[in-house]
N, C-alpha and C positions, 0 to 999 in steps of 0.2 A: 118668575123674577126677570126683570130688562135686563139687557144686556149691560155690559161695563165697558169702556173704549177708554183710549187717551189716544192723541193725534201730535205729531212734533213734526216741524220741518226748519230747515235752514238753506241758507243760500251756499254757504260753503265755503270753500277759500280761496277758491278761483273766479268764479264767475259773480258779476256785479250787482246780476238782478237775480231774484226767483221766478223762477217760470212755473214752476209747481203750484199746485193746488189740492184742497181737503177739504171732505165733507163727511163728518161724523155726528151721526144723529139718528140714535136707535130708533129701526133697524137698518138704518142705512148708510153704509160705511164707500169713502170715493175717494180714490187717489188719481190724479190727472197730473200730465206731464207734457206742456208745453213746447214746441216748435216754433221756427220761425224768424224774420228777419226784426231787426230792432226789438219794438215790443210788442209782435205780433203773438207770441210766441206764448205770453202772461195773458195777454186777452183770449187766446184760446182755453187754454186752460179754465180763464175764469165763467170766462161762457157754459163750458161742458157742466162744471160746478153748479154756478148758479139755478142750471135746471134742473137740479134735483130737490132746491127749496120748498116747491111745492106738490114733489112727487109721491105718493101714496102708494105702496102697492098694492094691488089686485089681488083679493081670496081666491086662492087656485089658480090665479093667470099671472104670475110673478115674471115669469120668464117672459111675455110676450109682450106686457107692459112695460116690462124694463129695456127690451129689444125695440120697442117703436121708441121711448123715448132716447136712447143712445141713438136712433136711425135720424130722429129727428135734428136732436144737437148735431151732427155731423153735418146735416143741412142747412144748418143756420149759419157753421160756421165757414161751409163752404161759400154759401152764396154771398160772405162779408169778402172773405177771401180774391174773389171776383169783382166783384163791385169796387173794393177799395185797393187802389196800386200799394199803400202802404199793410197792409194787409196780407199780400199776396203771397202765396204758396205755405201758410200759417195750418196750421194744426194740432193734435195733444193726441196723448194717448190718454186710455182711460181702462180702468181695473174699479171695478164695482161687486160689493158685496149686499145680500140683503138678508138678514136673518130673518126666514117664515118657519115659523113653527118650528118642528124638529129638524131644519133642514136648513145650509146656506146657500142660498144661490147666487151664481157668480157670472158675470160678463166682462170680456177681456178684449180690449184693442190695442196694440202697440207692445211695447217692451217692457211696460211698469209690469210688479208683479204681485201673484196671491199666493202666500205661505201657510200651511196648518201646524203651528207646535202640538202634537199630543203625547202624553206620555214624557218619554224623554229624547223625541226625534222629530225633526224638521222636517215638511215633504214640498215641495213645488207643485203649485196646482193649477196655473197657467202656463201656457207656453209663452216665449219670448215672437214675435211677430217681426224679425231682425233677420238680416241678412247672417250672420254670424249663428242667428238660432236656427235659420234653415241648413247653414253647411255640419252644425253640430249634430241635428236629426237625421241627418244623409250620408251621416259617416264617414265627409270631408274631413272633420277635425276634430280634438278632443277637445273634454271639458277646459283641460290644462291649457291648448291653445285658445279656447274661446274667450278665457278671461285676459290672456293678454292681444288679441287679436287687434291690430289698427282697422277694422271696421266696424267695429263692437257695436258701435255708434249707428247705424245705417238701421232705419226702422223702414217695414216692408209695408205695414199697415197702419194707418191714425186717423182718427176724426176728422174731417175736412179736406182732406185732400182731393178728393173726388165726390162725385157729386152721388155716389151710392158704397155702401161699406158695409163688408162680412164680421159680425159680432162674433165672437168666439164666447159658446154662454154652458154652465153645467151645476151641477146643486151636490152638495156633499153634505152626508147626516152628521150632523157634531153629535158628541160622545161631551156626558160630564168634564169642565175641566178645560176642555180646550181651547185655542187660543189661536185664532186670526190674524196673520199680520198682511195689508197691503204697504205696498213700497215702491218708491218710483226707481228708477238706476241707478242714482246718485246712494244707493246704498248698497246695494248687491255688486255692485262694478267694483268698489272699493273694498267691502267688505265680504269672504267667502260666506257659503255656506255654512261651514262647521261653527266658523265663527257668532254667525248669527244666531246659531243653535247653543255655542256657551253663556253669550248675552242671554236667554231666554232661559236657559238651566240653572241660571241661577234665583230665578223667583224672582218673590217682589212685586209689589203693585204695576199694573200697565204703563203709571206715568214713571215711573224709574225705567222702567226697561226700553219704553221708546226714547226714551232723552241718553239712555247708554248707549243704541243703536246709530241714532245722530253724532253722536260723539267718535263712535268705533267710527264711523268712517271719513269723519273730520280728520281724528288722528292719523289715519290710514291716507291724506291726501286732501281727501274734500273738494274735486276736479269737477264735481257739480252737483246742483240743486240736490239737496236731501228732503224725503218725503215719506212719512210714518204716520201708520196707523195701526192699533192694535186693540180688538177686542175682544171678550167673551162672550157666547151669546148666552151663557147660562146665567153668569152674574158672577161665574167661583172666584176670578180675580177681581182683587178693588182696581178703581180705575185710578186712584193715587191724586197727589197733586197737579201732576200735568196738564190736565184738562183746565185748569182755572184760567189761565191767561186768556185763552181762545177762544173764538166766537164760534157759532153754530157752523160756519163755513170750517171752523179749522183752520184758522190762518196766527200766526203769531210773528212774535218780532222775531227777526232772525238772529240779536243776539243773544235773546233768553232760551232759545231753543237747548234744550238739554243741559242747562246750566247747573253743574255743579253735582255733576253724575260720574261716579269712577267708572274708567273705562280697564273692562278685564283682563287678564296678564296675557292672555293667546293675541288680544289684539294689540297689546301695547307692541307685545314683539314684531308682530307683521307692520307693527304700524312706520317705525322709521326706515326702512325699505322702500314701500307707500309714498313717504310723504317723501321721500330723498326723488323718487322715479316723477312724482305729481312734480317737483317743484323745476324738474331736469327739463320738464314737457312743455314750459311755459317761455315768453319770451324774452325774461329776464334770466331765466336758468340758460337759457342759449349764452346768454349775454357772458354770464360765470363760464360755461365752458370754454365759449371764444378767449376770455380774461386767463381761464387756466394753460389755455393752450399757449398764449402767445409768453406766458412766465413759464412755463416749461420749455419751450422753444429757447428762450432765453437764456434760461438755467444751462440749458443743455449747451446752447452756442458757446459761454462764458467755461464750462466747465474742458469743453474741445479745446478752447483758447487756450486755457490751461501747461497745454498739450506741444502747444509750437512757440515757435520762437524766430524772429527774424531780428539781422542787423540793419541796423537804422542810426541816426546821428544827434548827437547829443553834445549842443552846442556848437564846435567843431570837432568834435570827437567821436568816433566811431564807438557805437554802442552795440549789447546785445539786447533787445527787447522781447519781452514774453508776450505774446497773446497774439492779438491780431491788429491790421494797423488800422483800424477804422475808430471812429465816437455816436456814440448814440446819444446825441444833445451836449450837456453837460461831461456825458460818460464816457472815459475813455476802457475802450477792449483791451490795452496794453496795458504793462507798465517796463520800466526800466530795471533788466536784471544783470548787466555787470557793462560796467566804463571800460574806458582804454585808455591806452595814453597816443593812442594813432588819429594823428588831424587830417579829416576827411580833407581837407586843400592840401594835404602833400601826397594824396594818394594820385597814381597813373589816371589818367579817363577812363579806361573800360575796367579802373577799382571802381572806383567813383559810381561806374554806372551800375553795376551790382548792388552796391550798397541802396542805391538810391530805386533802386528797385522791388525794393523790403519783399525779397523771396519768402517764403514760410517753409520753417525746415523744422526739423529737430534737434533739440540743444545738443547733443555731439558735435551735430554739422554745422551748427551754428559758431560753437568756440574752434572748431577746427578752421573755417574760412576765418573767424576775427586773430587767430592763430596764427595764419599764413600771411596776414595782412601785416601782423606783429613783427613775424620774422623778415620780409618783406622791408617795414618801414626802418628796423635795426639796422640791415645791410643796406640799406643809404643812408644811415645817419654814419655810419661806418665811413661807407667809402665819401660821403661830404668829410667827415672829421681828415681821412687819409687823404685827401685832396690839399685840403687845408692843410695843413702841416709841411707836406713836397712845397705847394707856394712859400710859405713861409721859410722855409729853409732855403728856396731857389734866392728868394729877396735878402739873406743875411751873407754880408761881404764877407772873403777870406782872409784873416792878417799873418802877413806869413813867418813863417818861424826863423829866431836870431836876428829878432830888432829889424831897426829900422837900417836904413842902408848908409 
């Protein structure tokens, strides 16, 4: 019986273009991942692809056949690479599966990967070709750090780069039942292991389950290109409706990809975490933090304002004012919290200069100095009223007593 596939890919919810590429086409199953400046990076990809349209494998020389023609695409696309300034320093990884007889055989370059579900457990059957996969194999760092690491990204090995390239190639015997997945980063970066293992545990045709896996990791962020393939080589899963869209290469619209697939309760949880940490990474999520910061900062200033108090003048009247004496546009930091009846023009100059000084203190100190200025302004209106009165009494004649003379 032929094998069953279904293939899904999407561009994601960060990045603009797909650089990914597929090629499912019993027995030969191709996920390639793109590199490179502008659109260098999609024409690699699609180059690596397109030589497999008329690839055939060899009875009994699978591996040797498949190793010249991957030696070859590396060379083609290195020598565009060179040739062309636009072009330049462009490459793809590439994860290639072919089912011969009882047997898969696999070639691996870069950091895409090849997965086995059998049974009810998921196994990793490539190595990752990444700076991050060498410090993880070396006992620099754990799983745990490798998946948040800021180098994640850094590939040690891809098609094109150099003008000769080490295939990493092996055959594994399928067992009834089991089930194949290739995948570029854009799914494994966002979405764990176990996770990809509950997507797969729950059954169902190949096209439901690659279109949930594109989706798991949409949810989860979607920080770039997604790229799925999934087959059996026995026939035991149906390959579903996924496959309809897509042409022989495996290419689809990026927004049909997975459309209308529930995504499972382990990844729903991980997923707004994911998408909160994807959206914080981007250049508009800076944007919101700067935004949060500078209203917290704000929050915070207004709240300290709160807090102090200076005297200030209100009209001609010596006032006590809360906050601070500054405006932010329209806005002022202060406001007006108790009058007097003391006229800043009858205070001493070194009152005057104090006031006019708007110190920042605490309301205690605040009504104790408008306090002092009270008792202050009292005892000269005193002694003006006592002044006046002695004149007054000095200017009023004496008539002396027992009439007039």
């Amino acid at each position: 019986m032929p094998a069953t596939f279904a293939t899904a890919t999407h561009t994601g919810l960060i990045r603009k273009t797909n650089e990914d590429a597929l090629f499912a086409r019993d027995p030969v199953f191709v996920v390639a991942d793109g590199m490179g400046g502008a659109q260098a990076g999609e024409v690699a990809s699609a180059m690596a692809i397109q030589a497999f349209d008329e690839f055939v494998p060899g009875n009994g020389a699978t591996e040797e056949a498949l190793a010249k023609l991957i030696t070859n695409i590396s060379l083609e696309i290195h020598k565009l690479a060179v040739a062309d300034r636009a072009h330049a320093g462009m490459g793809t990884t590439l994860t290639a599966a072919i089912v011969d007889g009882n047997r898969v055989v696999l070639a691996h370059v870069g950091d895409s990967r090849a997965y086995l579900w059998r049974g009810d457990s998921l196994s990793q059957l490539t190595e990752d070709h990444s700076l991050v996969g060498e410090m993880l194999r070396s006992g620099q760092i754990t799983s745990a750090e490798a998946e948040e690491h800021p180098q994640r990204s850094i590939i040690t090995r891809a098609l094109g780069v150099d003008s000769e390239i080490e295939i990493d190639s092996r055959s594994v015997e399928w067992q009834p039942g089991d089930v194949f997945l290739l995948c570029s980063d854009g799914l494994y970066s966002m979405v764990s292991d176990a996770d990809i293992a509950a997507v797969m545990a729950q059954g169902g045709d190949l096209g439901s389950r690659a279109g949930e896996l594109v989706e798991a990791a949409n949810a989860a962020g979607g920080r770039d290109n997604i790229s799925v393939v999934l087959f059996s080589p026995d026939g035991a899963a149906a390959a579903g409706g996924m496959d309809d869209p897509r042409s022989e290469s495996g290419r689809i619209d990026p927004a049909s990809a997975g459309a209308g697939f529930a995504t499972s309760p382990a990844v729903k949880r991980r997923g707004l975490l994911s998408r909160l940490r994807s959206f914080l990474s981007t250049w508009y999520g800076d944007v919101t933090i700067a935004l949060l910061l500078v209203a917290f900062l704000l929050t915070g200033g207004w709240l300290i304002s709160r807090q102090v108090y200076y005297l200030g003048v209100n009209g001609d009247r010596v006032a006590i004012y809360q906050g601070i004496p500054y405006d932010l546009g329209p806005f002022s930091l202060s406001n007006l919290y108790r009058a007097s009846t003391v006229k800043y023009s009858d205070l001493q100059p070194y009152e005057q200069e104090r006031v006019s000084k708007q110190e920042l203190q605490s309301k205690s100190s605040a009504e104790t100095m408008l306090s002092n200025f009270t008792t202050e302004d009292n005892k000269r209106r005193q002694a003006e009223e006592e002044a006046a009165r002695t004149q007054t009494t000095a200017k009023t004649p004496t008539i002396p007593s027992g009439g007039a003379p």
